[in-house]
Structure formats: C-alpha cells, structure tokens
N, C-alpha and C positions, 0 to 999 in steps of 0.2 A: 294255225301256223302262218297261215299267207298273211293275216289282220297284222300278227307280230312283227311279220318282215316288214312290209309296209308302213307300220309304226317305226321302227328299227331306220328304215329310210328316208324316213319323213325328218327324224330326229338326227340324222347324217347331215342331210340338207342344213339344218336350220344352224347345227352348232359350223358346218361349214361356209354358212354365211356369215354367221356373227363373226369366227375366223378371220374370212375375209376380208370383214368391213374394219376391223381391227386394225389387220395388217394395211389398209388401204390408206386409210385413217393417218397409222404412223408413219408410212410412206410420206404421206402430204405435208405432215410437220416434219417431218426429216429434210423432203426437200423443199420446204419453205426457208429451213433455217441453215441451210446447207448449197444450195446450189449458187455459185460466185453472181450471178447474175440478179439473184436476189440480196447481194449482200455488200453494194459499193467495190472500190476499188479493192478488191479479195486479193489480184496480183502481184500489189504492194506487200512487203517484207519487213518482219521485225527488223531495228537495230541494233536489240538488246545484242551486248555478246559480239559485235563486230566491233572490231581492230579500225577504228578512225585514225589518219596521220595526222601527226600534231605539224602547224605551222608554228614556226616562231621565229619574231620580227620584233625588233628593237630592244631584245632582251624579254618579249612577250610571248606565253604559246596559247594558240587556237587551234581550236580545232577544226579540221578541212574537211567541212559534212559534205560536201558534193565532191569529195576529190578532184578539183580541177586545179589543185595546185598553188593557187591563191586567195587570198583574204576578201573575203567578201561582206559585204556591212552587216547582213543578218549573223553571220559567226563572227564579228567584232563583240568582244562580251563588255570591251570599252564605252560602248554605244549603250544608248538608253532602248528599253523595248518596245515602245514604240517607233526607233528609225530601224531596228533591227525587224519589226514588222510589216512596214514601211515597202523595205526592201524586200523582202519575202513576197512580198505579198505582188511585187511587179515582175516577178522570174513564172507565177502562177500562168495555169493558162484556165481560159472559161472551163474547162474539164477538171481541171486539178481545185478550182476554188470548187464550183459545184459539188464535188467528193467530197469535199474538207467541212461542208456544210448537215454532212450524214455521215452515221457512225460504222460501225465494221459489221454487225450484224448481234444476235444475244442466242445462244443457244442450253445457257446454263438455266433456264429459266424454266427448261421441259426436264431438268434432274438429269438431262447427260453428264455422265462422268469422263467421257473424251473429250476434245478440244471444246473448251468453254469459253464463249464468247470470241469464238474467230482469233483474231490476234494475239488477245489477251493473255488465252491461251500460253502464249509461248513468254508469258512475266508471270503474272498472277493468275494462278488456276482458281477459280472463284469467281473472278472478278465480275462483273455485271456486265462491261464495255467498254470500248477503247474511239478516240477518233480515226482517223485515215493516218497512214503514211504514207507520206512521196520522197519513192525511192530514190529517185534522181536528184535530188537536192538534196537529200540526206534527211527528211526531216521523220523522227520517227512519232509514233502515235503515243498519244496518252491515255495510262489507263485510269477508268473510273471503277470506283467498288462502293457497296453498301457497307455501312450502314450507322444509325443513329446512337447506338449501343457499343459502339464498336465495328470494328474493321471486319468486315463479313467476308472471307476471304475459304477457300479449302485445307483443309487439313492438311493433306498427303497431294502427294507429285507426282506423277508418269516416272517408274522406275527410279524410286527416291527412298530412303529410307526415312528421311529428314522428317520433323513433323514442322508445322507453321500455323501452328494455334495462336489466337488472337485473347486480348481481355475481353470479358464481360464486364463491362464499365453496369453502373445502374442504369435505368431508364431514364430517360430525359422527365418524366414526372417526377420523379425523385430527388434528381438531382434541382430541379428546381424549388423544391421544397425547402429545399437548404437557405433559401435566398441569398447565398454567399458567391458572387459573382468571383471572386476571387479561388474560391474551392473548384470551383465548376471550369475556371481558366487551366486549373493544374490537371486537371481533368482531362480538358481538350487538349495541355500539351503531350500526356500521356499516350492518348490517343492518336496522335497528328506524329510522334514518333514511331507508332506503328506503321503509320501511313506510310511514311519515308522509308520505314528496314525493311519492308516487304516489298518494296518496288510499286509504290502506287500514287497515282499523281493527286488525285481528287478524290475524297470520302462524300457520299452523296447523303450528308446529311448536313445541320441538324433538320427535325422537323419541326416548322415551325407555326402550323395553324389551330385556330383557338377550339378551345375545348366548348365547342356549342352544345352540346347535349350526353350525358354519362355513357350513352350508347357508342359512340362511335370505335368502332374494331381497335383506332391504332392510337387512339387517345392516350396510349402509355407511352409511344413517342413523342409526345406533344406537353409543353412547359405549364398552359395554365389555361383560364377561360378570361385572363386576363391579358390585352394586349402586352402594355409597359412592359409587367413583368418578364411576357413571354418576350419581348424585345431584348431586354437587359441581359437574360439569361445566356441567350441565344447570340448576346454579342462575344459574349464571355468563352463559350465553347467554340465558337468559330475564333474569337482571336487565339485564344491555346492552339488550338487543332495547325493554325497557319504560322504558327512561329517557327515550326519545325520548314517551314517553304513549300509543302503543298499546301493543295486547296480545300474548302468546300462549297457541300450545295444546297444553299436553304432551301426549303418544301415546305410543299407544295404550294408554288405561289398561283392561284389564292384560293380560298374558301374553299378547298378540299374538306370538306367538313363530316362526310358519310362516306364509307365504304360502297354503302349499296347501288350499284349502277354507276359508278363512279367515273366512269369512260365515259357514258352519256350524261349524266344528270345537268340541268342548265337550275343554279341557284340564282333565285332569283328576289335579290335582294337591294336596298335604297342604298342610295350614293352615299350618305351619313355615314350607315353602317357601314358599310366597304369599308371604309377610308377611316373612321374611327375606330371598331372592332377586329376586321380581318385583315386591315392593308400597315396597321398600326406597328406590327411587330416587326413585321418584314423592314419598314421604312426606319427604326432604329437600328437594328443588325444594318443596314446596308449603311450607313451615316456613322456607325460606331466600329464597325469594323470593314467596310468592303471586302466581303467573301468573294473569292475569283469565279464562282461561278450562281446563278439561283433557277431550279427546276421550276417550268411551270408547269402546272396540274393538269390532272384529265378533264376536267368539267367544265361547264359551260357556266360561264356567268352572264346575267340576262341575255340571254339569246346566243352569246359566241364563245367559240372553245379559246380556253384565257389561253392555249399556245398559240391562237393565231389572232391575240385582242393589241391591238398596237396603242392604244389607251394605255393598256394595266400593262406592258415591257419595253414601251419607250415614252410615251408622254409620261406618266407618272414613276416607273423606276429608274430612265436615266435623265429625262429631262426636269424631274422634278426633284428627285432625291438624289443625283449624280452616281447612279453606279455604273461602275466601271467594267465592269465582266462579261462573262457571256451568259446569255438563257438557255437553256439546255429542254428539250421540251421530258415528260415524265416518259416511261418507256412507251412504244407504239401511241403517243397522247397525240392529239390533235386530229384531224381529218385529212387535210387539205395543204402539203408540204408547199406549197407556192407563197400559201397565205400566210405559214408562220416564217418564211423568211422576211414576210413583208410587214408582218409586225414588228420583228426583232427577236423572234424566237432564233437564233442562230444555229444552233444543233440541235439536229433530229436522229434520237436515239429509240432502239439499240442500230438503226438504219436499214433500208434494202435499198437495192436498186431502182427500185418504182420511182423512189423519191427524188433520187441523185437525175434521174431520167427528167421527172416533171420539172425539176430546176432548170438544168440545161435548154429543155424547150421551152419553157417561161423565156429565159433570156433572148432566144433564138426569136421568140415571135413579139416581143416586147410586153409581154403581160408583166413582166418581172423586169426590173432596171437592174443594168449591172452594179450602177451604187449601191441598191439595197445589198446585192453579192457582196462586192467589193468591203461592204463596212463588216456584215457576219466573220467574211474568212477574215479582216484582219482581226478581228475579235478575237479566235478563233487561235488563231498566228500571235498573238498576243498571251492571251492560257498555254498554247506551246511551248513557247519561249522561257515561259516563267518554271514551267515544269521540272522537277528534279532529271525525267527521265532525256528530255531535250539536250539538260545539261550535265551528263553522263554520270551524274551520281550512281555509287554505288553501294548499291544496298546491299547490308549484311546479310538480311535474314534472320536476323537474331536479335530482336528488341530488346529490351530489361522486362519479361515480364512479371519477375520475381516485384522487381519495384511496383511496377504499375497493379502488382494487386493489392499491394499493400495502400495505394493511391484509392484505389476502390474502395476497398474495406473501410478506408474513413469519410469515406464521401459517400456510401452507401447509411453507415450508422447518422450521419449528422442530416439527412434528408429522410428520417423515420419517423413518422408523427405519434407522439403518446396524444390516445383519444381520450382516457379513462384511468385514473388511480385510486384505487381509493384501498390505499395504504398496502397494497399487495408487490409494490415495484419500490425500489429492487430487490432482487432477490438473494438469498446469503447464501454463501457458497457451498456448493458440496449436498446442495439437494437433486432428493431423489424424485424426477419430473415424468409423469406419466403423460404422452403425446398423444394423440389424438386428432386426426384427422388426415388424409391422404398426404398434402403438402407439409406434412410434419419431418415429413421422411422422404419425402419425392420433391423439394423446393423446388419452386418456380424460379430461375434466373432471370428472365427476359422476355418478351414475347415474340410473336412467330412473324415469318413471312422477309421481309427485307429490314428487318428490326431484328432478327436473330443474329447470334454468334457465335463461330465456331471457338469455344472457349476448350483448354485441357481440363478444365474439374470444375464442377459447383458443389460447392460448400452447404447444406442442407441443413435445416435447426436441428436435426438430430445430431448429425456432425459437429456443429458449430457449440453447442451446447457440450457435448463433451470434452471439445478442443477448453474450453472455459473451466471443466473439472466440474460439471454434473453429471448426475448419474439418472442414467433412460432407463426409465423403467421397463424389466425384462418381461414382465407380462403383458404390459399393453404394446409392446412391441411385436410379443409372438403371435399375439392375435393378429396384429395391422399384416404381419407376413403372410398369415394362413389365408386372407381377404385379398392381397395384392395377388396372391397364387393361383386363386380363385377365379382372379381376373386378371390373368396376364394377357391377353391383348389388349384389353381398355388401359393398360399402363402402358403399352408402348408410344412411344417419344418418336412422331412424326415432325422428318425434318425437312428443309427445304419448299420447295414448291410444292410439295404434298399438305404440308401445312398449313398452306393456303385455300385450299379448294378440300380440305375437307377437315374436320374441328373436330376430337376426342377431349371427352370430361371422364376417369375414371366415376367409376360409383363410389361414394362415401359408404362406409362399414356402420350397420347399425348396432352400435353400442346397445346390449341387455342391460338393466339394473342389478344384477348379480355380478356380471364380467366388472359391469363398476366399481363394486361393492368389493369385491375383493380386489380391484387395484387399490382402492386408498389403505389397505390394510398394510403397504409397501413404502406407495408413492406419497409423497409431502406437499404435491401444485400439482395443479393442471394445468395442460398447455392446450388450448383447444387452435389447430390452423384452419384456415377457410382461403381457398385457392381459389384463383382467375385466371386466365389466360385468354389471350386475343392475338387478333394483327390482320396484315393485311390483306384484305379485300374483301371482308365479310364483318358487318356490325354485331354488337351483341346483344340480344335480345334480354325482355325482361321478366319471362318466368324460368329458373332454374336458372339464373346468369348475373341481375341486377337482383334480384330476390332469390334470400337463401332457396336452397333447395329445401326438400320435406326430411329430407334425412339430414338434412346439417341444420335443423331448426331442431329436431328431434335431438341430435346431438350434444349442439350448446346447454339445453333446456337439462338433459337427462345428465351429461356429467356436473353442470351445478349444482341439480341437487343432490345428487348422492355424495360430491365432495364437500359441497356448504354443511350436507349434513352431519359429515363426520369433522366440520368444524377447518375446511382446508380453502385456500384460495383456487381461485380458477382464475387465466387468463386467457385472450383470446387475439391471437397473430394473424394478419391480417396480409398474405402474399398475393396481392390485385394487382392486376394494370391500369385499374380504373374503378371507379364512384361504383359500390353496391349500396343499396340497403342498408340501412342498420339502427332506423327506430324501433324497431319493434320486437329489436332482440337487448339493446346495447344496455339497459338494465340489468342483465341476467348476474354477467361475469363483473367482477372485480379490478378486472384491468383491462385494455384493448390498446394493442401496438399495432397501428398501418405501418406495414413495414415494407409496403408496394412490392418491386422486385429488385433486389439490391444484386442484380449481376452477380458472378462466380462468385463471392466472398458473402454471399447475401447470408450464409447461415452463422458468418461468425460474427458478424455485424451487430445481427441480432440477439444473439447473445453478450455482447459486449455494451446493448443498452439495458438488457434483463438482470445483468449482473452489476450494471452501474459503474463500469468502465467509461460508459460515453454517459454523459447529460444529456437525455433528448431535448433538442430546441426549434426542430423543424415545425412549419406552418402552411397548413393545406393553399395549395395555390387554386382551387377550386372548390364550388359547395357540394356538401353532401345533405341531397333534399329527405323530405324525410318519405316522399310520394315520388318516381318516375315523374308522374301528372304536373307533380308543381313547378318541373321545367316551363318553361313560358315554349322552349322550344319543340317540345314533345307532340305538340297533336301536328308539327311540319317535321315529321323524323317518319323513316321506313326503318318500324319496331321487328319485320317480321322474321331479318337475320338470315337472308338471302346473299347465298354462295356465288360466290365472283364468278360468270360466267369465259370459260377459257378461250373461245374463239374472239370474243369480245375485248379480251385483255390481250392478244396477239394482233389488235388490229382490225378484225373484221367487222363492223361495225355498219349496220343500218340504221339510218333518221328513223324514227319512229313517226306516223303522220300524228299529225297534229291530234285531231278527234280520238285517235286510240292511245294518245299518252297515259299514263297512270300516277297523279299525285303524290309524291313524294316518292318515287322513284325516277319517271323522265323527269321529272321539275318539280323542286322546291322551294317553297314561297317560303323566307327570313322574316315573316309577319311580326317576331318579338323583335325587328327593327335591332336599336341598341341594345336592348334590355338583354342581354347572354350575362349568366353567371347571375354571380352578387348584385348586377344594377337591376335585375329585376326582382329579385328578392329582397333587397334593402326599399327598392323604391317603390313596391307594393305591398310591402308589410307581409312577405309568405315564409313562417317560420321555418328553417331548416334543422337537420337533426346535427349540421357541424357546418357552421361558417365559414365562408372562406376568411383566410388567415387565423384561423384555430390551429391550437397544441400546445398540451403541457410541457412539462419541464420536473426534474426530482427539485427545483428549486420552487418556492413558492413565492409571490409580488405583490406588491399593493401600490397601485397607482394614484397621482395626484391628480386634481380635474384637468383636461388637455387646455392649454390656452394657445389660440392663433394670434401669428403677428396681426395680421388684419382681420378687418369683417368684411373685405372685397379681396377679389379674387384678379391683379393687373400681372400675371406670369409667374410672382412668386409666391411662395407663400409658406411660413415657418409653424409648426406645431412643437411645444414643447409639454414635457410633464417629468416629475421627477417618480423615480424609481427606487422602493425601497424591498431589499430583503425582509422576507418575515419568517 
C-alpha cells in the first residue's frame, strides 16, 4: 500500500512539474509578445475610425492630421511625397524616428486569436504587422499581411458576424507555368483589390527565390529555377497587385533557398552565382516594376546576415539597380538591429523594444549616424505617405470575390501542365469516373505556413468533376469514406502556425484487386490523385515525399492493371507544390495532368481541362530529374526534413562555434556554382524524366529547324521557326 502511495506521489510531482513548466513556458511567450516594453511604441493609437477635420483653402480640403489648425506640407496632398516626407521627417524627434524604424510587435504567429499583432489588431485581424504610429502628428501605422497566394488575413472579427474570407489565387509555381505575364498581371490586380477592401497597405509577397533543389519546403511559392523567368513573372504580379495603390514585398532577398536552419544557415556561394542566379530576379521585378517595399531573408550569405549585408540593400539594390522603397527585414531576421539600420535594412519587424533601445543608443554614443536614421525613417515616411491607410481610404470590406474566383479558375487551368496523352484526354462527357486516391476527394488548395489562405471553399476533383456533369463513382467513393473514417485524425487540416511546426500526410487506402475489379464493372476511367503538401519552415524530404510512397506505387500499379485489363483508361492528377519523382511510374497510366495546386477553384480547373473546355498549354518552369541525386545540388541540400525550431524563429538565436557547425545546415557550400536547374542538365548531358519548358497540348505541332539572326551573341538575338498544325 505505502509502495502505491509513493508511486501515486511521485507521479503527482512529475505531472505537476510538467504542468508547471507548461505554464511557465507560456507565461514567457505571452510576456514576450505582450509586455509594452518589449513591443516599441505600444502607447501610440490606431487612427482607424477617428473623425480628422478637414481644412479647406482656396477651394481645397486637407486633412488636419495633427489638429493644429493649419496646413502643413506633409498634409499638402498638392505636394510631391517626397517634400511631404521631407517635412515629416523634420517635426520627428530621435525617439519618434528610432520607433518608426521597428514594428508594433507580432503575436498572431503563436495561434492567439485575441489581439493580433498589436495594432493591427484594431484593422486587420490577421494581419502579420503594422509600423509605429505617432499620435501627435496624426500619422497612423501601416499594416502588412501575408501572403503569396493571396491575402492571408482572418476570417471572423471580435463580436462580428461579418465573415472576411480572402481568394485562393494558385501558387505562384503555377501561375508561372502559364508564362503569360499578362494573366498573372490580372491576377495581381485581383489580388491587390483585396489588399485595398480589407484595410491593408502591403501584401508580403511575391516570393521570389530560385528553385535550387526539388526539396525545398516553399518551392510552391517560388516562379522557377530560372532567374529571367522568375523575374518577368514576378514583375507581372507585383505591377497588378499595386495598381489598385498598395504595395508589395519581394522575398526573400536573397538566396533563401532551404527551409532548414534558415534563421542561421550562412550560404555560401561565388559572386557569379549570386548576381547571375539568385540576385537575377529580384534585379528585374525591381527595374520593371519598383515594388514599394523588398524583405530581406533570414540567412547569411558568405559569412553575414543579408539583413545587415550593406553590399546586397544598398550598393547593389539601390545604388546599383535604383530601388526605391524600403527593406523591411523577414520576421525576427537578422541578429544585430544597429547593423541593419547601417546597411539599409530600414524596418525591423514584427519589432520589440530591445531594438528600438539599441538604435537610440547607437545614436547617443555615435556608433550609428543619425544620416543612416534619418534616411530609414524618411524611407519609411515615404511607404506611409503612399499608403491607402495614411490617405484615409476606405475600405469596404467587401471585395468582388465572386469575380476574382472566376480570375482563378482560369489562371489556375491555363498553368496546368499535360505530362502524358496518349489518346485518353479529353474526356467525353457524362462519364462514370472511379477516384482514387486521398486528394481526389480532399484537394489540396495551397500550401501551409505564411503561403496559406483563409479562402470560403475549395473546390476538390470530386466536386469539380461533377460540377462538369460526371459521374463519381459510388463505390469507390464508399470505400475512400469508410478509410478517411478510419483515419480521421490524420485527415485533420492543421492551420496556421501549427502548420508549421508540425506536417500530417493522411495514409493512402490500399486498393485489393477484387475492390478493383468490381469498380470497373461500373466506372468507365480512372482517376488515380497523388498529393503534396509543404510550406514554411521545414524542407521535404525524399522517401515518402519526392518518392512515391509504397502504397501509392501499389496503387497506380494495381488500378492499371485491373482497369487496362478490362480494356479502360487510367489517368493520374498530380496535386504537388513541387518536383516528385516520376520515372519509374510515368509509363503505367495513360495520361498524367500536373495540376500543382490551383487555389479554391483548383477542382473545377481541373476538370475543365479533362473535359477539354481549356487547351492545356502550360510549360514546366522547372526540371523534373529522374534521380533526387542528379540535382548537381543535392549532396549541398539538408535532405533530412528538419522542423523549424520555435525559439529560434522568435529570435532567440546563438552563433554556433565554428568547429561544431554541421554541413548543410549551419553552412552551405553553392559548389554547383551556376549550374541550378536546366544549366546543369543541358550542360552536362544528365537526362531528365521532364525538361524544363515541357507540356502538351490537345493540339499537336511540327516544327521547322530554328534558325538564329546571328551566330554571335552582341545583346540581341532573334530565333525564328515556323509552326504548323498537324
């Protein structure tokens, strides 16, 4: 009896430790992200919603944001923004520029569902972060929201009935597959009208860094492995997004190229590279469009954190390429807030007080000049000015989203690559289609992390297919239920920051040959799906991720033949955020659609090219190898799919010493130089299982031999070939 109590007591203690440390724990991040002191100027006051007197002089009205009565140049809207920053910027005091250089704080990042992100809060529940407001001159803050996909914003509101669901736009891989800069423009204006009716100044997107190896976590945000293209694309979605008059923020500038360790990692790569591969995109988005603001990354390139590298955000982005904006550093990025004012990192988000501190004392003892200040905040005064919210726009809350999915839905189809026909597409209508496979019925819209969207529906190939007038086969449906029921927590849909820090793959249902054998007795096609899903802060590994699973190898294998054998097509939909495998299956089936993830509309999309409504014409803007290995970049990649550490993504961060670094996590060596993508497989002859710029068409071509204006290469250079229908 006394052994049992003392067990009993032992077992009190320990759950009441763990209790404790729990609650100590969240204690710590509560008041990390909560106590004014950690959080800038917390004092300062929205102005959403305040009553401004209008001045009006010579038949002109302004508005009197410091109520003193009178006209002052910064509220002259007659004035250009810079003498209106000008002036702003000389009413500052070292305390108020100092503030204006760090953000309000971020607390939506820990899944609170009360005040999110300090300020923000009281516009945009959602929102990621806001700069400072100074009360006393009227100027109010601006918000920033994610995300690349669309406006990442919350659903529902503090005692609201109202909803505020955003579009699921496609991925930005998708949309670039379209290579239709013009599609992708209507895209962003779709987009950038959300930004505006929801009250938001800046969307922190696109993303814009090169797809260096099929692994990386958020490679579904990201255009291509190719710079130009990734450049063009990316001029396209940022001019749309800012016609509507806010802003965005290209990313991660630069060579954010791994998830893993991505707070510390120092890549370490030749100047060539940089400046031809990685720096390549970024330098046409900023020349083709001037986006008002560009994020710099968490990592370090050769030795220094790019938020504090004055090389890569003032010698080369505005003294070299003229941009005009502010750098905004990625959330908690950089180490050392003195040092990224001193490069030109100008805002340091989501901000504490630490920071706002170490500035002021920089100034105070001259480690820091007040020019470098002075130039941030007018920077800074400058994005304010411009802002809808500065300029008392008001927002409906009510965008067109009816329109804008309909914007989707054909810019999701027209960026869907056919890998494979062979005579099975399209399909005639009013067939009865047996599904198969988890994402047949559970579509993937988007991926996770700050690439997610709070969208009202997604559209799923089962749905989408019916919306079309086919018929889902009722038996292989009951089964995929009785399977999904089976496993209903592995089908739960982990949102937000949860999404982040920890990754669910349902199990695939393994199809018998009998269960099969009596669907074709029914069904007239098969639809075989194979799902992905990624995002941020964790790569994707390559067994059971880039390489089919055991059961979805079993899958493909076992419904073609039991459908081949009864004489039926099979084809196989391909819902990824990125480059799997697929030599050593892609013989099996009859057709293969990469249909990536085509945001909320993505099931009708896809239907609408099975049914030969759309012409597929998209063209892979990346390779698909037929080996992991035959990346040139793979043996400098961390394959092993290691989870974002959370203290470290909040900032807390220790140099790791030198001798205990670990190879492609503290530091990675860019040994394949230029050679990413197609320059290394065209220029050493490594055959892939799908080229880049591959994809069919229902149309078929026959081309003439390409002839060049020259056989020298002095800036220009003309390729022609004539093109016939066959």
């Amino acid at each position: 009896m006394k052994k049992r109590t003392k067990i009993f007591k032992i077992t009190l203690i320990i759950i009441g430790s763990l209790i404790g440390l729990i609650i100590l724990v969240a204690v710590g991040l509560y008041l990390y992200v909560n106590i004014p002191e950690w959080k800038g100027e917390r004092k300062n006051k929205s102005f959403a919603g305040q009553e401004i007197k209008p001045l009006t002089i010579d038949g002109f009205t302004f508005r009197d944001l410091n109520k003193n009565g009178k006209l002052d140049v910064y509220e002259d809207t007659t004035k250009s923004v810079d003498e209106r920053a000008n002036d702003l910027l000389s009413l500052l005091t070292i305390n108020e520029k100092a503030s204006l250089l760090v953000g309000s704080g971020w607390r939506s990042m820990l899944g609170f569902s009360y005040p999110v992100s300090g300020v923000a809060q009281k516009t945009v529940r959602g929102a990621a972060g806001t700069t400072i407001a100074i009360q006393r001159l009227g100027i109010p803050f601006v918000v920033l929201s994610d995300g690349p996909a669309g406006l990442r914003i919350a659903p529902t509101r503090t005692n609201e009935t109202n909803t505020y669901y955003a579009t699921a736009f496609p991925i930005g891989t998708l949309l670039a597959s379209t290579w239709d800069t013009t599609l992708v423009a209507s895209v962003g204006k779709a987009m950038g009208n959300e930004v505006l009716e929801y009250g938001v100044d800046v969307i922190l997107g696109p993303g814009m860094n090169i797809m260096r190896n099929p692994l990386c976590g958020r490679n579904f945000e990201y255009y291509s492995e190719d710079p130009v293209l990734t450049g063009k694309i990316g001029a396209a979605i940022v001019n749309g997004i800012q016609s509507n008059g806010v802003g965005t923020s290209i990313k991660h500038y630069a060579a954010n190229n791994q998830e893993t360790n991505r707070t510390g990692n120092d890549v370490r790569v030749s100047q060539r590279a940089l400046r031809e591969i990685y720096l390549r995109g970024f330098e046409i988005v900023v020349k083709d469009a001037q986006p008002w603001t560009v994020m710099s990354s968490y990592n370090k390139i050769n030795g220094t954190y790019a938020a504090e590298d004055r090389d890569l955000l003032t010698n080369i982005l505005r003294d070299e390429w003229g941009f005009k904006g502010i750098v905004m550093s990625d959330w908690f990025g950089g180490s050392d807030a003195v040092k990224q004012v001193a490069a030109g990192n100008d805002l340091q988000e989501p901000g504490t007080d630490k920071q706002k501190k170490a500035i002021s004392k920089a100034i105070e003892t001259g480690t820091l000049s007040e020019t470098d200040l002075n130039i941030s905040a007018k920077r800074i005064l400058n994005l304010i000015i411009k802002s809808p919210t500065f300029n008392g726009y008001k927002h409906t809350d009510k965008p067109d989203l009816k329109a804008h999915a309909i914007i989707s839905r054909q810019a999701a189809g027209e960026g869907m690559v056919l890998l494979k026909n062979n005579g099975a597409l399209p399909l005639a209508g009013g067939k009865n289609i047996a599904l198969f496979g988890n994402m047949s019925y559970d579509s993937i819209a988007g991926g996770t992390g700050s690439g997610d969207v709070n969208e009202a529906y997604s559209v799923s190939l089962e749905e989408g297919l019916k919306n079309a007038g086919y018929v889902v086969n009722t038996t292989a449906k009951e089964a995929f239920k009785a399977h999904k029921a089976a496993n209903k927590e592995a089908f739960k849909k982990l949102e937000g920051f949860a999404a982040m820090v920890k990754s669910t793959s349902p199990p695939e249902m393994l199809w018998r040959n009998d269960q099969l054998k009596n669907i074709t007795g029914t069904a007239e096609v098969a639809i075989v799906t194979i799902g992905r899903n990624s995002g941020e802060g964790m790569d994707r590994v390559e067994s059971d991720n880039f390489l089919l699973s055991q059961k979805e190898q079993e899958m493909i294998k076992n419904v073609c033949e039991v459908f081949h054998a009864a004489g039926k097509k099979v084809l196989v939909v391909l819902n990824i955020g990125g480059v799997i495998e697929t030599a050593s299956w892609k013989e099996q089936p009859d057709a293969i659609l990469l249909a990536w993830q085509g945001g909320q509309e993505g099931g009708n999309s896809v239907a609408d090219i099975l049914s030969g409504k759309v012409n597929p014409n998209a063209k892979l803007t990346m390779t698909f190898p037929v080996a992991l290995s035959d990346h040139a970049s793979t043996k400098n990649f961390d394959a092993r799919g290691i989870k974002m550490n959370l203290l470290s993504s909040l900032g807390f961060r220790k140099e790791t010493k030198p001798e205990d670094q670990v190879r492609n996590f503290d530091y990675t060596f860019y040994e394949e130089n230029i050679y990413v993508g197609y320059r290394y497989f065209n220029t050493f002859g490594v055959k892939p299982s799908y080229e880049f710029g591959y994809g069919l068409s229902y149309t078929t071509f026959e081309y003439s031999p390409v002839k060049l204006s020259s056989t020298t290469f002095n800036g220009n250079l003309s390729a022609t070939t004539a093109i016939t229908n066959t």
